[in-house]
N, C-alpha and C positions, 0 to 999 in steps of 0.2 A: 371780346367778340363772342357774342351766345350763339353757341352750339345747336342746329336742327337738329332734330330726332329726324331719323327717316321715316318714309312713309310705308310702314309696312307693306300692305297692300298693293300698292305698285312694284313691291319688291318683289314680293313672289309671282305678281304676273310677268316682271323683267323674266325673270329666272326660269318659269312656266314656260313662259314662250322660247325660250334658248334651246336651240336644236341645233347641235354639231356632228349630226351624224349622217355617214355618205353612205346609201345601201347598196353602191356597188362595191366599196370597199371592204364588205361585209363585219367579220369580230374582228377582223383587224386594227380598225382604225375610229377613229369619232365619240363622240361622248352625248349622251343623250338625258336630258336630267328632264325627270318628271316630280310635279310639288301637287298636292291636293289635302283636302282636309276632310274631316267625318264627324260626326257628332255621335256618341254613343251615350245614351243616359245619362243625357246633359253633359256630359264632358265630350270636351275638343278633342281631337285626335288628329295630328298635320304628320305628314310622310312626305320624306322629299327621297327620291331615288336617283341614284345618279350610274349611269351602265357604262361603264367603261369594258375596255376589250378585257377576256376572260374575268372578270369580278363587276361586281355589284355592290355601290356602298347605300347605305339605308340608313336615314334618320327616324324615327317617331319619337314625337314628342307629344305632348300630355299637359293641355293649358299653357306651356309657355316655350319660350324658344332656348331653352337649358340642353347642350350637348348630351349628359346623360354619361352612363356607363358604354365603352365601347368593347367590342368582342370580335374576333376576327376568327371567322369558320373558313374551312378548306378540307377538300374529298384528300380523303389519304389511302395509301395500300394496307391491307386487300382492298379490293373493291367495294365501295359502299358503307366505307367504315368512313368516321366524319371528326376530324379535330376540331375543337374550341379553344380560343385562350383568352384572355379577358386582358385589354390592353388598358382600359381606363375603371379606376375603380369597381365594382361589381366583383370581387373577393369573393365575397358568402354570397351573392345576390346571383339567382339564376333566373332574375327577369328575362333576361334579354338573349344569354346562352343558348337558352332549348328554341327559342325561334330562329337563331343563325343556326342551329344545325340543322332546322327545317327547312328554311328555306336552300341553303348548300346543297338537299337532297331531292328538293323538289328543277333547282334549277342547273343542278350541276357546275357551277362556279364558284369561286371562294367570295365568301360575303366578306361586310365589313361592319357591322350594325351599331351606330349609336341609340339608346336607346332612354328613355326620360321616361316612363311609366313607373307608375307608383309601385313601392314595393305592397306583397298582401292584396295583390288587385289580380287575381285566377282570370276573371270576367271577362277586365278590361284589355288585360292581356290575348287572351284568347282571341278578343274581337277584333284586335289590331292586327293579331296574325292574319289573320282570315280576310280584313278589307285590303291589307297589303298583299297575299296571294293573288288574291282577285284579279288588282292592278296590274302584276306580274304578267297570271294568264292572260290580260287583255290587250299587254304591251306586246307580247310573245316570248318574254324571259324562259319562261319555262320548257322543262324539257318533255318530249313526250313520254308515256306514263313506260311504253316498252324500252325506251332508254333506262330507266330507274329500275326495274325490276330486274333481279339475277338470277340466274338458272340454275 
């Protein structure tokens, strides 16, 4: 029996359009996954976000649909101090590190970031961060700016 390939593209709009979350039952409960794509300098850039109660899991990926190195950041005591640990490969590799502890700081949740960006790419790093913030701010993940600031 020959095997379909699935159809990509209906897939991420299944997935796109999947919305399990209640806002009356506010961080408690529901899961909310957002997927989109970018193009930077010719290269692909797809971000799938998925908002679970207190955490945040984040994929980007980079031309292809490769899980990547995972990293799991989370706010630790004192306040505004931010662990990283590196759960899937990414050893020496601080691709994807310095953006989970950005983002940790910006939304105050524990992330969970897979990440598939090239290594030696400053650039394209950088631009991933910054369309993935964006998303964040426009979802309302983020915290406000007098939340994150200490006295």
């Amino acid at each position: 029996m020959a095997r379909e390939e699935p159809d990509v593209e209906a897939l991420n709009e299944v997935i796109s359009s999947a919305l399990v979350f209640n806002d009356e039952v506010g961080n408690s409960g529901g899961v909310q996954i957002t997927c989109f794509s970018e193009v930077f300098n010719d290269v692909a850039l797809h971000f799938q976000i998925l908002r679970l109660p207190k955490q945040i899991y984040v994929w980007i990926g980079c031309d292809s649909a490769k899980l990547g190195c995972i990293y799991a950041a989370a706010p630790t005591r004192p306040k505004d101090m931010i662990s990283v640990s590196s759960i899937l490969g990414g050893v020496s590799d601080n691709t994807g590190s310095g953006i989970a502890r950005r983002l940790v700081l910006k939304t105050g949740l524990n992330i969970i970031l897979a990440c598939n960006i090239p290594k030696n790419s400053p650039m394209l790093e950088a631009e991933a961060e910054k369309m993935l913030v964006q998303k964040l701010i426009q979802l309302g993940y983020t915290r406000a700016k007098a939340e994150g600031s200490s006295s």
